[in-house]
N, C-alpha and C positions, 0 to 999 in steps of 0.2 A: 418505356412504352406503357400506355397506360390501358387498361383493362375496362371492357364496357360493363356498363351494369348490368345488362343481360349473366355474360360471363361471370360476373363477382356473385349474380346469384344462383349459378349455378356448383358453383366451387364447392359449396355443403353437400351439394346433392352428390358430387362427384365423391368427394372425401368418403360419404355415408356407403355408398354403392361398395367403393375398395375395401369397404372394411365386412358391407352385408351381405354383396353377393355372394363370396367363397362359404360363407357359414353356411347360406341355405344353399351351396351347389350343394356342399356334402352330407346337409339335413335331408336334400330331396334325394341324393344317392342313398343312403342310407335306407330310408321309408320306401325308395321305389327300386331299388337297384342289389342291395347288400344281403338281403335273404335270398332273393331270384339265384344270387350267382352261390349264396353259399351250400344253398342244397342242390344244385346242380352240381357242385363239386364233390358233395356227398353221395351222389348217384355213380361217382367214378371210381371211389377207396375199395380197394380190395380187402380181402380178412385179416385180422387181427391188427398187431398195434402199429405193423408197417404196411399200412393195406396203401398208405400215399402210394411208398414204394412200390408197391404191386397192385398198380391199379384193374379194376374189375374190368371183365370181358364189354361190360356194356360200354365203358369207358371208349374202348377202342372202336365201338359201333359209333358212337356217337361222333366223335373226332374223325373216323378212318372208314364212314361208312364203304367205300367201294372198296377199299382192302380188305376190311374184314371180311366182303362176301365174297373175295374173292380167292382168299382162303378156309374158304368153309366154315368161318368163323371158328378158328383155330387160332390163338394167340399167339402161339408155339411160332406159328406159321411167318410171324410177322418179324421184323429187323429189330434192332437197338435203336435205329432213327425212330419206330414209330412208338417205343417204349419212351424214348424220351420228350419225346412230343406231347404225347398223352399225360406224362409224369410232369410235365413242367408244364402243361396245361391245365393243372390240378392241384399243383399247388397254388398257380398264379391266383386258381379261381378264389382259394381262401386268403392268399397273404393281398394280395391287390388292396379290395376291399378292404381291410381291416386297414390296411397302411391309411386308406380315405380317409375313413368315416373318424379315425382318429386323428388323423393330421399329422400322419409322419411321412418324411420326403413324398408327400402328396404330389407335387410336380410329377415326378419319374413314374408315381403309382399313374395316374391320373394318363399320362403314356402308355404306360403300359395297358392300360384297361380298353386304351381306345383301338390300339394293336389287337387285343386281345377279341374286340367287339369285331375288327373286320374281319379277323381271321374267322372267327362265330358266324358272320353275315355270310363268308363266301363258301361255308364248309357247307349253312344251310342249303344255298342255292343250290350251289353245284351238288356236294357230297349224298345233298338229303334230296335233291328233285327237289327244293321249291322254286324253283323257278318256273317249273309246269304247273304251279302251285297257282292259280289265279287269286290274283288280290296277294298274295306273300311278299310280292318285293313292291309291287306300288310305284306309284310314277310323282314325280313332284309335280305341284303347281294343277294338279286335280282337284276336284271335289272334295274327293276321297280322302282321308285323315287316318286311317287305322289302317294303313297295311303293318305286319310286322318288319322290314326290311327297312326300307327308305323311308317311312314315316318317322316308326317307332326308334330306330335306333338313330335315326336323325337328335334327335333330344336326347339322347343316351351321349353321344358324343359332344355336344352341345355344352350341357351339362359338365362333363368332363373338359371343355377346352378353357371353361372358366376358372377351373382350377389348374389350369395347365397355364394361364396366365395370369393371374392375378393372386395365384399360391393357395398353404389351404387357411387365410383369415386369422383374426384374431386370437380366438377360440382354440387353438391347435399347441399341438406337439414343437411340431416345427417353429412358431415366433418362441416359444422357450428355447429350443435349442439355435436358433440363428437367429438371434434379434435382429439382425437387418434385413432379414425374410418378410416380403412384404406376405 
């Protein structure tokens, strides 16, 4: 079967894409994504050198807003479910990212991030009232370009689903250790 020339000269541009796009997913996670999340993980550590392990009160506001007020914001007050929750939402927020932006099993991070963005999107609406929040979740196919919800994390997962198929590039951790990792 023979290939039209349209096709034949497309083939460069396709080869270049598989090799460019994964480097600038994670050059633009990095620049736009990788501090966002790692100081908001720093807003969660509790004191001293296991503060992961004992994440701060604000931690569980932010994650559990209607539990926590529903315990008078008493931490005491709350399960092992929602210690784990909080703690494994907090570590995620730092190892994820760094798995990126470095290129280590970037696939799986790259999943997880996206998991971790809806679980963030529905804790805002619901947990935190934005959804009475006008302009916070945004509607597609609007004017409008800047809601935080549906716009913004629109490209946030975007972003992430490029690396979730096309691996993390060249440039990475991962083609060293799995050379047939595209």
């Amino acid at each position: 079967m023979t290939t039209s020339p349209l096709s034949q000269m497309a083939d460069p541009i396709n080869r270049a894409g598989d090799e460019v796009l994964p480097i600038l997913a994670r050059l633009t996670f990095a620049g736009v994504l990788f501090m966002y999340y790692w100081n908001s993980g720093l807003t969660k550590l509790g004191d001293g050198i296991f503060g992961i392990l004992q994440p701060s009160s604000g931690a569980y506001v932010q994650i559990f807003p209607k539990a926590m007020e529903a315990a008078g914001y008493d931490t005491s007050q709350l399960t092992v479910f929602h210690w784990a929750v909080v703690t494994g939402g907090t570590i995620a927020e730092f190892v994820l990212p760094v798995l990126i932006v470095i290129g280590l099993f970037t696939r799986m991070a790259a999943v997880g991030m996206i998991g971790f963005i809806i679980v963030q999107s529905l804790t805002d609406l619901y947990g935190h009232g934005g959804i009475a929040h006008e302009g916070t979740l945004g509607a597609w196919f609007d004017r409008m370009s800047d809601a935080l919800i549906l716009d913004q994390r629109a490209f946030w997962v975007l972003c992430l689903l490029i690396l979730v198929f096309k691996g993390a590039g060249t440039l990475s951790i991962d083609r060293g250790l799995f050379r047939s990792a595209p």
